[in-house]
C-alpha positions as CSV (number, residue, x, y, z in Angstrom):
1,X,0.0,0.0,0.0
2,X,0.9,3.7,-0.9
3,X,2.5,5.6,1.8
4,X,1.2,9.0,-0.6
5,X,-1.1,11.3,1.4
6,X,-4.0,11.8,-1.3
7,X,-5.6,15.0,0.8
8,X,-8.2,15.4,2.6
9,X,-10.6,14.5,-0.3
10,X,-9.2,11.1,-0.7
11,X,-8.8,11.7,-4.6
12,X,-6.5,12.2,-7.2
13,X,-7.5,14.2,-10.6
14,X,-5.9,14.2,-14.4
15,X,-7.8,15.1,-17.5
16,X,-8.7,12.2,-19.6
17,X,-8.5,12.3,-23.5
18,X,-11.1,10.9,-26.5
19,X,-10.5,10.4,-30.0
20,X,-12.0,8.2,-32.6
21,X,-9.6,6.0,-34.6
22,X,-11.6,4.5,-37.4
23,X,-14.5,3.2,-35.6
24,X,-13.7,2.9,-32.6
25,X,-13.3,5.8,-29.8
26,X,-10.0,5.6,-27.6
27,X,-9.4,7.2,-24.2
28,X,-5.8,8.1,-23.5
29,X,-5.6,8.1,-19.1
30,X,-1.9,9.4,-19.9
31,X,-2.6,13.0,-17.9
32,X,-0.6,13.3,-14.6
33,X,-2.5,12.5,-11.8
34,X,-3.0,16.1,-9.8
35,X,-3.9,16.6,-6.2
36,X,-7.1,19.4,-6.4
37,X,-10.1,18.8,-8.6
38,X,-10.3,22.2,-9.7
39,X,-6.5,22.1,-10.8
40,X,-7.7,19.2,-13.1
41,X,-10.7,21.0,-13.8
42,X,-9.5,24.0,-14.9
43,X,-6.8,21.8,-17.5
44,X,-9.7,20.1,-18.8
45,X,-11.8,23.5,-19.5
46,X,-8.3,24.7,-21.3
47,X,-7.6,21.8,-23.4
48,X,-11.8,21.5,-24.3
49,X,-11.5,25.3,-25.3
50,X,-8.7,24.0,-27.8
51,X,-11.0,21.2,-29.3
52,X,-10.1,18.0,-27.3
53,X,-12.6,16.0,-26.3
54,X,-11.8,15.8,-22.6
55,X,-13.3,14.8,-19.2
56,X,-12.2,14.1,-14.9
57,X,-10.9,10.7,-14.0
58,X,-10.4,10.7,-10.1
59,X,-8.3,8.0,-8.5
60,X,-11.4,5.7,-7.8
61,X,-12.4,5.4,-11.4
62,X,-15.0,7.5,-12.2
63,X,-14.9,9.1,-15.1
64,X,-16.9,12.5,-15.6
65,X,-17.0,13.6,-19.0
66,X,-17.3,17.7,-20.2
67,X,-17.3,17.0,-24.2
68,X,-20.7,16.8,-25.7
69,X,-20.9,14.2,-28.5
70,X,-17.7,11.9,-29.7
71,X,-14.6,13.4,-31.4
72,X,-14.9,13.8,-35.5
């Protein structure tokens, strides 16, 4: 088990990238893992305003998404 102190919120936050490759849509969980939800918020609101197709992932799993619709 970890010895890392996750906070007082008990989560970890990175932004989580969508594409499609030919049919199929891919999710790239390569963002670094950051301590505050609205640090990973406010990445995810910069990268969106740049086209990605982005969304939250904290450190239990869940997954919620800010992109409308699947990437082109």
């Amino acid at each position: 088990m970890s010895s890392y102190n996750f906070g007082s919120s008990g989560s970890m936050w990175r932004v989580v990238f969508y594409e499609r490759r030919g049919h199929r849509i891919h999710i790239d969980r390569t963002g670094p893992w950051l301590p505050d939800r609205r640090l990973a918020h406010n990445w995810a609101m910069w990268f969106k305003e740049r086209g990605y197709h982005v969304a939250l992932q904290d450190s239990a799993g869940t997954v919620e998404r800010f992109s409308q619709g699947l990437p082109a």
